[in-house]
C-alpha positions as CSV (number, residue, x, y, z in Angstrom):
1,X,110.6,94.7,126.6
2,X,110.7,95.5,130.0
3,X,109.4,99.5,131.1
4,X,112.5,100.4,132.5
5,X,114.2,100.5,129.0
6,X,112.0,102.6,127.2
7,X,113.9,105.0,125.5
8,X,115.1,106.0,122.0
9,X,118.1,104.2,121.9
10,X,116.1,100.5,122.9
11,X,114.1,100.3,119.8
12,X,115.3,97.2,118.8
13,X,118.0,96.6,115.3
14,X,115.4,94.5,113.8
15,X,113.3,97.6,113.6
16,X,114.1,99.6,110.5
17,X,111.3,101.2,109.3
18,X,111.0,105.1,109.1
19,X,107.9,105.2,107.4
20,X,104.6,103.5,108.2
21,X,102.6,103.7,104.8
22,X,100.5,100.1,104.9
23,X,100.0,97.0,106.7
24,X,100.7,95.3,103.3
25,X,104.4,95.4,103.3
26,X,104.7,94.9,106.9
27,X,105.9,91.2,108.3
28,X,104.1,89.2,110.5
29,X,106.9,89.6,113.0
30,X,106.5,93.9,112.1
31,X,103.3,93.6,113.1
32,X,103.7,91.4,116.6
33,X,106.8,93.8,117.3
34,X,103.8,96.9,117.4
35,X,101.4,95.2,118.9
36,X,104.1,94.0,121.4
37,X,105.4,98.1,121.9
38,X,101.7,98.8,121.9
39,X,100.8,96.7,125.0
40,X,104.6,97.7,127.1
41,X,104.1,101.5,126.7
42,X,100.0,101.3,127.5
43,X,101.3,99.7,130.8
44,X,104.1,102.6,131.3
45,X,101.6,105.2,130.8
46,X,99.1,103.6,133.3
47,X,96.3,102.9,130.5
48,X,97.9,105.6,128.5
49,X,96.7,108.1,131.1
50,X,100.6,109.2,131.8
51,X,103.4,110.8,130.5
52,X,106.7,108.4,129.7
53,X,109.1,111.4,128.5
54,X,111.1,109.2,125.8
55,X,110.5,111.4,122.3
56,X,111.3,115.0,124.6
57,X,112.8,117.5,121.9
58,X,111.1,115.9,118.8
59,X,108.1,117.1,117.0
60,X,105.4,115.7,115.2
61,X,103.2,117.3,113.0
62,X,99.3,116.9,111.9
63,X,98.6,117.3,107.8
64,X,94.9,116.4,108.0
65,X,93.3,117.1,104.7
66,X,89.9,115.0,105.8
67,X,87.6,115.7,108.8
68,X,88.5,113.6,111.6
69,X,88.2,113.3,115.6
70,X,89.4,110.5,116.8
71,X,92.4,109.7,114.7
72,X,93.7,113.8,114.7
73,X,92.9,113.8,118.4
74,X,94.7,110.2,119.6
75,X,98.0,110.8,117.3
76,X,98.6,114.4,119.1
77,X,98.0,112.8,122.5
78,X,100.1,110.0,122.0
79,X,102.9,112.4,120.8
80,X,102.6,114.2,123.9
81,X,102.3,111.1,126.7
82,X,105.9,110.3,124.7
83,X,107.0,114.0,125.6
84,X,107.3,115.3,121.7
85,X,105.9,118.4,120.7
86,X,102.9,118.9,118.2
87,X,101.3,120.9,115.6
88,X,98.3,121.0,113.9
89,X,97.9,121.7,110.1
90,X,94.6,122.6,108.5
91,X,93.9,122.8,104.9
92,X,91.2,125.3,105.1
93,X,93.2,128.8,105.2
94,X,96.4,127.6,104.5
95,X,98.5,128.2,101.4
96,X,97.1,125.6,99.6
97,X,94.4,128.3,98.8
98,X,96.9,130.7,97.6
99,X,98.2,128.2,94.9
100,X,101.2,126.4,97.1
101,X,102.0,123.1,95.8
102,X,100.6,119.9,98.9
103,X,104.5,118.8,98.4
104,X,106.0,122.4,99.0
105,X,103.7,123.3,101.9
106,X,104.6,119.5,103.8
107,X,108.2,120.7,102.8
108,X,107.8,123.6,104.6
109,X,106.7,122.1,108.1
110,X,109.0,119.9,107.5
111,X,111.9,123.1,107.5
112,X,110.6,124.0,110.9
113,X,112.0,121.4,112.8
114,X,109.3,118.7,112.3
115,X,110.3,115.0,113.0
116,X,107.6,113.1,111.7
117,X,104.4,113.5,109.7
118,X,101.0,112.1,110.1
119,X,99.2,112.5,107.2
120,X,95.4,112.0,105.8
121,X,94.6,112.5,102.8
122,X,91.4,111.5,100.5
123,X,94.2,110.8,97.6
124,X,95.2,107.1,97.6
125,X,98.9,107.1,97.7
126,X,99.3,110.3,99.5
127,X,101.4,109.1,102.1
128,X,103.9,107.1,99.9
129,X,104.4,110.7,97.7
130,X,105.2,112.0,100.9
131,X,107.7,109.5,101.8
132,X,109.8,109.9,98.9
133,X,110.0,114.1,99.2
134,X,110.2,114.3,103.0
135,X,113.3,113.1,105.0
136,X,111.3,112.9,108.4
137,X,109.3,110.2,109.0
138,X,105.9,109.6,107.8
139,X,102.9,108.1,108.9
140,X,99.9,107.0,107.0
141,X,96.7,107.7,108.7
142,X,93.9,107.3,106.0
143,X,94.8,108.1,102.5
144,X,91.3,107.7,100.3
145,X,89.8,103.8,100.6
146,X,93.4,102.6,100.3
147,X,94.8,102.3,103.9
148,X,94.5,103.5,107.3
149,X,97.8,101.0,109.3
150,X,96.8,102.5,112.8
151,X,93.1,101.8,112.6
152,X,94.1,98.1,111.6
153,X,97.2,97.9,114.1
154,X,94.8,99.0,117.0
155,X,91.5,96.8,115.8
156,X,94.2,93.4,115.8
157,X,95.7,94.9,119.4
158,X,92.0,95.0,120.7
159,X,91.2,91.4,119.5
160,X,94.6,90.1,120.4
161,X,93.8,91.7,124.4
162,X,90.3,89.9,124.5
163,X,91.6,86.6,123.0
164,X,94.8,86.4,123.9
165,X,94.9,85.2,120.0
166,X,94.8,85.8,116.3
167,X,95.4,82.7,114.9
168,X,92.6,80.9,114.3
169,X,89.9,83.4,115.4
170,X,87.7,84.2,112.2
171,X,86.9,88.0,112.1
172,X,84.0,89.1,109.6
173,X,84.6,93.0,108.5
174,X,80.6,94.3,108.1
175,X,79.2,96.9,106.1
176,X,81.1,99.3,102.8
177,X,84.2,97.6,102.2
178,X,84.2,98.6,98.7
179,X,84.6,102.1,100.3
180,X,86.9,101.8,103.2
181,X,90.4,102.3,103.9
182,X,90.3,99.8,107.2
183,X,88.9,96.8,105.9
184,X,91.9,97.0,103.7
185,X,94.1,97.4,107.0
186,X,92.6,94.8,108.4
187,X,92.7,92.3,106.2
188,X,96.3,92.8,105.7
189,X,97.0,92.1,109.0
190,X,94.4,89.7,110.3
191,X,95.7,87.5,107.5
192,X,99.6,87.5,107.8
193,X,98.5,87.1,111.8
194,X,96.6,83.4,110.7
195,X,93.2,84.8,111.2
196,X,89.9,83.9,108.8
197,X,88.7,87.0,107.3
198,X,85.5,87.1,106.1
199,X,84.0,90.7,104.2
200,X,80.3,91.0,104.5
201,X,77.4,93.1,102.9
202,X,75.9,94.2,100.1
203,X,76.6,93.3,96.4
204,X,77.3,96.5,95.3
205,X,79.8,97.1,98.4
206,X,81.8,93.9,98.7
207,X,82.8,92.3,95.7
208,X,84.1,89.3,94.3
209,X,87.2,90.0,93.8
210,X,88.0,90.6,97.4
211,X,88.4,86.7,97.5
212,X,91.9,87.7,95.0
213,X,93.2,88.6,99.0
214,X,92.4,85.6,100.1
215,X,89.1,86.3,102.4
216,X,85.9,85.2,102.4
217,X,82.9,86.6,100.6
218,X,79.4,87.0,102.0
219,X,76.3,88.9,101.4
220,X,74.0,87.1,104.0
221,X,75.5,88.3,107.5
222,X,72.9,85.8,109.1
223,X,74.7,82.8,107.2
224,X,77.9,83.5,108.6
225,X,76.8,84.9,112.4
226,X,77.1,81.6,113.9
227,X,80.9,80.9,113.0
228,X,82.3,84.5,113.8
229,X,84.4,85.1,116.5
230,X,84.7,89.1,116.1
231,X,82.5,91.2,114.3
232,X,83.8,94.7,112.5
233,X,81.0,96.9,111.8
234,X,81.8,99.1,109.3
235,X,80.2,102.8,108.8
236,X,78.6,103.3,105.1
237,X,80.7,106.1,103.7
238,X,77.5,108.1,101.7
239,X,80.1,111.0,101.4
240,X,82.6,108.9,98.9
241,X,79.5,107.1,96.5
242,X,78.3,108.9,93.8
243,X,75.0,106.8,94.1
244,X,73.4,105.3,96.7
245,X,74.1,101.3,97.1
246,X,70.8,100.0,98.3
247,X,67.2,101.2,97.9
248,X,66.8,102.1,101.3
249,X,69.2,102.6,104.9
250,X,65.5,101.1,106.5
251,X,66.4,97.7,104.3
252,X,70.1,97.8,105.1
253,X,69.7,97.8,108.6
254,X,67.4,95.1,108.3
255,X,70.0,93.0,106.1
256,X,72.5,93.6,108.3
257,X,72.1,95.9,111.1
258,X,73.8,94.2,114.2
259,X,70.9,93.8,116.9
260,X,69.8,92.0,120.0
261,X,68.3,89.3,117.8
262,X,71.1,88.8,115.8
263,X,73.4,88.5,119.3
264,X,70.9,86.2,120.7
265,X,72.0,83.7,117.4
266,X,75.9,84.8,117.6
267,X,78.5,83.0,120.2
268,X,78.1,83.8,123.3
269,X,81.8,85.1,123.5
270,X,81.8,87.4,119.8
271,X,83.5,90.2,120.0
272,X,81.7,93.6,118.6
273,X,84.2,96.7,117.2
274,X,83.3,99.5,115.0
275,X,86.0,102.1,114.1
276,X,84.0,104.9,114.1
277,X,81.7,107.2,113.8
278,X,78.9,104.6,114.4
279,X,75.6,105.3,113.1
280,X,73.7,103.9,115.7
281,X,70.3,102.3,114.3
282,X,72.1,101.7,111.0
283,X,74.9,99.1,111.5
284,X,74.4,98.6,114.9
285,X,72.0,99.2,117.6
286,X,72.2,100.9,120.8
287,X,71.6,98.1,122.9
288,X,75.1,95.8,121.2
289,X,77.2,99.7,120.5
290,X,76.6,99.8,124.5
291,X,76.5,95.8,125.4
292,X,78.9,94.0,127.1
293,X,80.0,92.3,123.8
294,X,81.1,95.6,122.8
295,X,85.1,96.7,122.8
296,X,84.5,100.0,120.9
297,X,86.0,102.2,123.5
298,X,88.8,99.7,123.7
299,X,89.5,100.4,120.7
300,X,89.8,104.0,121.3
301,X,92.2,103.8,123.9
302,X,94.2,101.2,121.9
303,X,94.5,103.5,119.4
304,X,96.5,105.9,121.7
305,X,98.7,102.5,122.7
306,X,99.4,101.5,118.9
307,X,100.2,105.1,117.8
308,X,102.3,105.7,120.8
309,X,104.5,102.2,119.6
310,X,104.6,103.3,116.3
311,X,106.0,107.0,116.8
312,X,108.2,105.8,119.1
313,X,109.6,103.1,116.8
314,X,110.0,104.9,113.8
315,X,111.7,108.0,115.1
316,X,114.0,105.5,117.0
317,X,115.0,104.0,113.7
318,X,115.5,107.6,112.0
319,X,117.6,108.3,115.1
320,X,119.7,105.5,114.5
């Protein structure tokens, strides 16, 4: 898609989407059709630095039930380098206090104008109850440890930039899968891509049953160092476990802390991503979060890319 025909009306017919609730539903071709958008509209906003006025008179809306930074932050940014308006919700002091239904208070941004919804939520599911009592668009950005489509869409866009590839590549997702809402992501779309997925850490946060989606299962990161092309490292989410999964952090960033040793025994071309917050010292050091291996802040500004595609696309379809 060339930049001279980005507007509302060129989102192409086999685009039909309104909603984007998962990367488990979505094609392969879905998928390469973002990622594609992603990459045309990072190079028509000069690195997503600049304004391409093609959503101008729609809105978009933030529900954010869950802390966040970088996900609240790159979703109203990439609604406004597209020209659309934006409004942030807060569930602290809102009507939800006062007894308002979560459905009747979306309803009601919805009445003023609002195009589509970005919501997070630490209900799995969230999103999907949304979709079916909205009619503007909505857009899954986290709901509990079930998904988080933007967070995978711009992790495969920043492995796709370095590689040129997904195919083939075998990506290991580090660290509290049990807990987290990206591996999920991830996997869903590394896999229909034709990557090799493996899920690493400990036995009480990646279990067997993961191999039911097809990946591979390991508990010594170590073992598997050598044959990984991309490395994931994943936060430990202390604030969603009721107990703690290991005796100690000090023996979990032993176990599988990514350091300078460990990247002296790695290829000499792997990849290191982490979608943030890192806790530096714990899954990664400072020395491989700030190395040359590293595309974390890649990833940030692929994220702007990816949402940018994916706002543009869907409220194309709805206009449509």
């Amino acid at each position: 898609m060339s930049t001279d025909l980005i507007d509302i009306a060129a989102v192409p017919e086999a685009w039909t989407r309104t909603h984007l609730l998962d990367l488990e539903s979505l094609s392969a071709e879905e998928l390469t059709l973002i990622l594609d958008t992603a990459e045309t509209l990072r190079e028509a906003t000069d690195g997503c630095s600049r304004k391409v006025s093609v959503l101008n008179g729609y809105t978009m809306a933030n529900l954010f039930f869950e802390n966040s930074t970088r996900t609240r932050t790159s979703f109203g940014l990439a609604a406004r380098r597209l020209g659309a308006d934006t409004v942030d919700f807060s569930s602290s002091g809102s009507s939800l206090s006062k007894g308002e239904t979560f459905i009747d208070t979306a309803k009601n941004i919805e009445a003023m104008g609002v195009d589509a919804v970005v919501v997070r939520h630490h209900t799995p599911g969230t999103a999907y109850l949304l979709s079916q009592n909205l009619k503007c668009s909505v857009i899954n950005a986290g709901d509990g440890a079930h998904e988080h489509p933007t967070q995978g869409l711009l992790d495969i866009l920043t492995i796709r930039q370095q590689r040129n590839r997904i195919e083939g590549l075998t990506v290991a997702l580090v660290g509290d899968i049990s807990h987290s809402r990206t591996a999920r992501s991830n996997i869903w779309g590394l896999k229909k891509l034709g990557a090799h997925v493996i899920v690493c850490g400990p036995s009480t946060l990646v279990s067997r049953r993961w191999e039911e989606l097809g990946v591979e299962v390991a508990y010594n990161l170590d073992d598997i160092l050598p044959r990984c092309d991309v490395l994931n490292i994943l936060r430990i989410q202390f604030e969603r476990q009721a107990m703690r999964p290991f005796p100690s952090v000090r023996e979990y960033a032993h176990l599988y802390a990514m350091n300078g040793e460990r990247m002296r025994r790695s290829k000499k071309d792997i990849l290191i991503m982490a979608p943030g917050p890192i806790n530096r010292g714990v899954e990664l050091t400072p020395e491989v979060a700030d190395g040359p291996h590293s595309v974390i802040l890649h990833q940030v500004t692929n994220g702007l890319a990816v949402r940018m595609a994916v706002l543009w696309l869907l409220l194309g379809a709805a206009n449509r």
